[in-house]
C-alpha positions in Angstrom: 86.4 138.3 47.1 84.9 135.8 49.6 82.5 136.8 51.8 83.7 136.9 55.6 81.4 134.0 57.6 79.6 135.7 60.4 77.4 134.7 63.5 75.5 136.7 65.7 74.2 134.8 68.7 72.5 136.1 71.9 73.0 134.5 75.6 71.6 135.7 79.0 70.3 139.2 77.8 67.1 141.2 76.4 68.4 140.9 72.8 69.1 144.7 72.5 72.3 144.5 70.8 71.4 142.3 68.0 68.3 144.9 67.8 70.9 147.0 67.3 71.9 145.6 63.5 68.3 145.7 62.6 68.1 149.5 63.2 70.7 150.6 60.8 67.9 150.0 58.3 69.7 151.7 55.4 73.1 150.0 55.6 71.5 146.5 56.9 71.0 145.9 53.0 75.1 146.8 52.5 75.6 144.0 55.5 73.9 141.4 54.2 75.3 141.7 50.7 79.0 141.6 51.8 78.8 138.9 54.9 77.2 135.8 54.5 75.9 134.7 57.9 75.7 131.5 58.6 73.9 131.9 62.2 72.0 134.1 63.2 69.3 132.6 65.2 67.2 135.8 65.6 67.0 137.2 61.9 67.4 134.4 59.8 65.5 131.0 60.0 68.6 128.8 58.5 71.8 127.9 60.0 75.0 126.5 59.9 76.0 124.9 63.6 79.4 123.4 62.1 81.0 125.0 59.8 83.6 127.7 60.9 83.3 131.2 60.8 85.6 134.1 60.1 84.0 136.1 63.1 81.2 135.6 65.8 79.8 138.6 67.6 78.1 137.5 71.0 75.4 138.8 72.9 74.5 138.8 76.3 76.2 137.2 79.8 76.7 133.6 80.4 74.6 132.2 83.2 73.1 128.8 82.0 74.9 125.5 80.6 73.5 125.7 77.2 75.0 129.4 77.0 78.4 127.9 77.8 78.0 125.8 75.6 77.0 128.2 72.6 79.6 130.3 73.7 82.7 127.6 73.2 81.0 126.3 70.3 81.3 129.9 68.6 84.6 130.6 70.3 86.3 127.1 68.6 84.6 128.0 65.4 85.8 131.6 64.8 88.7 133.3 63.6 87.5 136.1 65.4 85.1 136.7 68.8 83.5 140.0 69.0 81.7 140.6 72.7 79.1 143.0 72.0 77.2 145.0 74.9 77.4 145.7 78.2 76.6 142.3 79.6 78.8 140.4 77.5 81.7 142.7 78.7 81.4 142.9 82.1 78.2 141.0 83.3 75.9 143.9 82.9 71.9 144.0 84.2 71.9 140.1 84.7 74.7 139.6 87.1 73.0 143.0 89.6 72.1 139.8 91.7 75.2 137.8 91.8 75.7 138.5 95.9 72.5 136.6 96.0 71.3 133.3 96.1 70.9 131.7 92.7 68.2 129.4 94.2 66.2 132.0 96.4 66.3 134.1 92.9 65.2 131.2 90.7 62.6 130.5 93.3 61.5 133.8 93.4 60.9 134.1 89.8 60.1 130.2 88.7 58.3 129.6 91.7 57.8 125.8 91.8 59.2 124.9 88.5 62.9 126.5 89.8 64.0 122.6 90.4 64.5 122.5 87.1 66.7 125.7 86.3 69.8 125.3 85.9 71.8 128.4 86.2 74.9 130.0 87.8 75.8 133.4 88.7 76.0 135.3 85.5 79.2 136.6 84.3 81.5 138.1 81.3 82.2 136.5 78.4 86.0 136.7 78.8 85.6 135.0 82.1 85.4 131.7 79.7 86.8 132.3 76.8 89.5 134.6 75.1 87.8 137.5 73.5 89.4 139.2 70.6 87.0 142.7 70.6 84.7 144.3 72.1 82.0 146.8 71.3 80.6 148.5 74.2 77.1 149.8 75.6 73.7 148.7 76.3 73.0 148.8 73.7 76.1 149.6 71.3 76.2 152.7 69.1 75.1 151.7 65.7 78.1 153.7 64.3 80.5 151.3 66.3 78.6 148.3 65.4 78.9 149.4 61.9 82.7 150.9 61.9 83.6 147.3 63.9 81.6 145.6 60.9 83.8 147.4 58.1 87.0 147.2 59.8 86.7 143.5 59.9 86.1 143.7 56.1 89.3 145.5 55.5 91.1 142.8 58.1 91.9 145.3 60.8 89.8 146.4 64.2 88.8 150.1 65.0 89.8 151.7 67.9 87.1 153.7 69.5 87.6 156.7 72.7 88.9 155.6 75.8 88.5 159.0 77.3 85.3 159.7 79.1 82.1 161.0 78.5 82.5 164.4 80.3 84.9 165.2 77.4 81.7 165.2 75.2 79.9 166.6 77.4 82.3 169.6 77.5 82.3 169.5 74.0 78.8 170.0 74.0 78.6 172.8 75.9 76.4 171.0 78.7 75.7 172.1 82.0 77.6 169.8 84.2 75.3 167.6 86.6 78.0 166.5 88.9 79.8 169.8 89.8 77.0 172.2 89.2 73.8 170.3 89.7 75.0 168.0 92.9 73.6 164.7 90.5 75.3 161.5 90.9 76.7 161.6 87.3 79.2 158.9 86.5 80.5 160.4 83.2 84.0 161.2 84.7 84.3 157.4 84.7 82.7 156.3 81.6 83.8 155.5 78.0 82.9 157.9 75.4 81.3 157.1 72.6 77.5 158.4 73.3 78.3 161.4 72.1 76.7 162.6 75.6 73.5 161.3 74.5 72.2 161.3 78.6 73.9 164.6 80.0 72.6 166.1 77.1 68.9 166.3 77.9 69.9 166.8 81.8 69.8 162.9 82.3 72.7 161.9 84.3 75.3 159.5 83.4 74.1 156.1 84.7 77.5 154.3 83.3 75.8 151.6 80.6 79.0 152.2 78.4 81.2 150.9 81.0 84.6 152.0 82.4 87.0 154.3 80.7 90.6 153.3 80.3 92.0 155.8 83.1 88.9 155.6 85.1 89.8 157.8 88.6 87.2 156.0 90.6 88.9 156.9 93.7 88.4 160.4 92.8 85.1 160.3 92.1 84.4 158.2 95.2 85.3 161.2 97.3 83.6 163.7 95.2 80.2 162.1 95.6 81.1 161.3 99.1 81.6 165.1 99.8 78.5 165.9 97.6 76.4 163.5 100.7 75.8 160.6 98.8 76.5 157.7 101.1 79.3 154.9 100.4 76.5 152.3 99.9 74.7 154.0 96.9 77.7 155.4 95.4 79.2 151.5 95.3 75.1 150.3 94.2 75.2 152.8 91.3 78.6 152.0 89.9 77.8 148.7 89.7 74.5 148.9 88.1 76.4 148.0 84.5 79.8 146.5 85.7 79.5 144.3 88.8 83.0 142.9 88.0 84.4 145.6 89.5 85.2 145.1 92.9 84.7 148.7 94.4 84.8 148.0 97.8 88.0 146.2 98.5 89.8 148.3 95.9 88.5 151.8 96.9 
């Protein structure tokens, strides 16, 4: 059997979720021996910029023109593009800023040398291109990294939860930080697949997995309203991982 052709590339991000294929130490060897990548800028030293690939899994927001260009390079090579992590999906960390000037922030952090930035407001990768998957979190569960991996052997895609994580929680048997504890938990909104990880060890839910399919935002809105948080922060919070959602004209 041929090999499947994979790249792994990383744009406007902290490399995380390409971290995350290096920690699955034991199956890494099982990768490696049934894909043959042929980019894969941060692990191997070799690549192939032309050829095309049977599947590209992207890192990372687009915010520069050399990511847009990486991006559509990948996107018109491959069979298949995989978004992986929050900030590929829906902005994540790097667009926190986008109601902001993009020359005040490069100022601010480039100081004299920001002439020579270029760089636009960070955002999704399927705000430019059509993505086929996506593997959510920030970074992404190892086991859906590795389930997404297989699947494409086998020609098909998984299909992970779409309910939230306060169904692990209560699977779990965890305390409840929003209705018993008064915490600004966001797991009624957020996608499973953390197995709780946060609520767990009494860490609220701070949304990196991003939104569950039948997210009741409004719901929740009022809840934490009633609770005494204030509009402001309830809107800053939910938007901490997912700034394409436009909370305050919708709710």
């Amino acid at each position: 059997m041929t090999k499947p052709v994979i790249a792994i590339a990383g744009l406007t991000a902290c490399s995380g979720c390409q971290l995350t294929l290096f920690n699955c130490e034991e199956e890494l060897p099982q990768v490696a021996e049934r894909f043959r990548f042929a980019w894969f800028p941060m692990g191997l030293s070799g690549s192939d910029e032309c050829g095309p690939l049977d599947v590209a899994l992207v890192e990372g927001a687009v915010s520069t023109p050399e990511d847009l260009e990486t991006l559509i390079n990948l996107r018109n090579r491959s069979s298949l593009l995989v978004a992986i992590g929050t900030c590929a999906i829906w902005g994540g960390i790097a667009a926190m800023k986008n109601n902001e000037s993009r020359k005040e922030l490069a100022e601010t952090i480039y100081g004299d040398s920001a002439h020579s930035i270029k760089t636009f407001a960070p955002g999704p990768l399927q705000r430019f291109v059509t993505v086929d998957f996506a593997i959510t979190g920030c970074p992404p569960e190892k086991g859906e990294l590795l389930t997404t991996l297989a699947s494409i052997l086998h020609g098909t895609l998984p299909v992970f939860p779409g309910y939230p994580v306060c169904t692990e929680c209560r699977n779990r048997e965890n305390l409840c930080l929003l209705i018993e504890r008064n915490e600004m938990c966001l797991g009624p909104l957020i996608q499973a697949g953390c197995n709780a990880r946060c609520p767990t060890v009494s860490i609220k839910c701070e949304g990196c997995r991003g939104p569950a399919a039948e997210a009741n935002v409004a719901a929740e809105m009022e809840l934490l309203l009633k609770k005494g948080f204030s509009r402001r922060e309830i809107i800053s919070r939910m938007r901490r991982f997912y700034p394409e959602w436009d909370y305050e004209q919708r709710y």
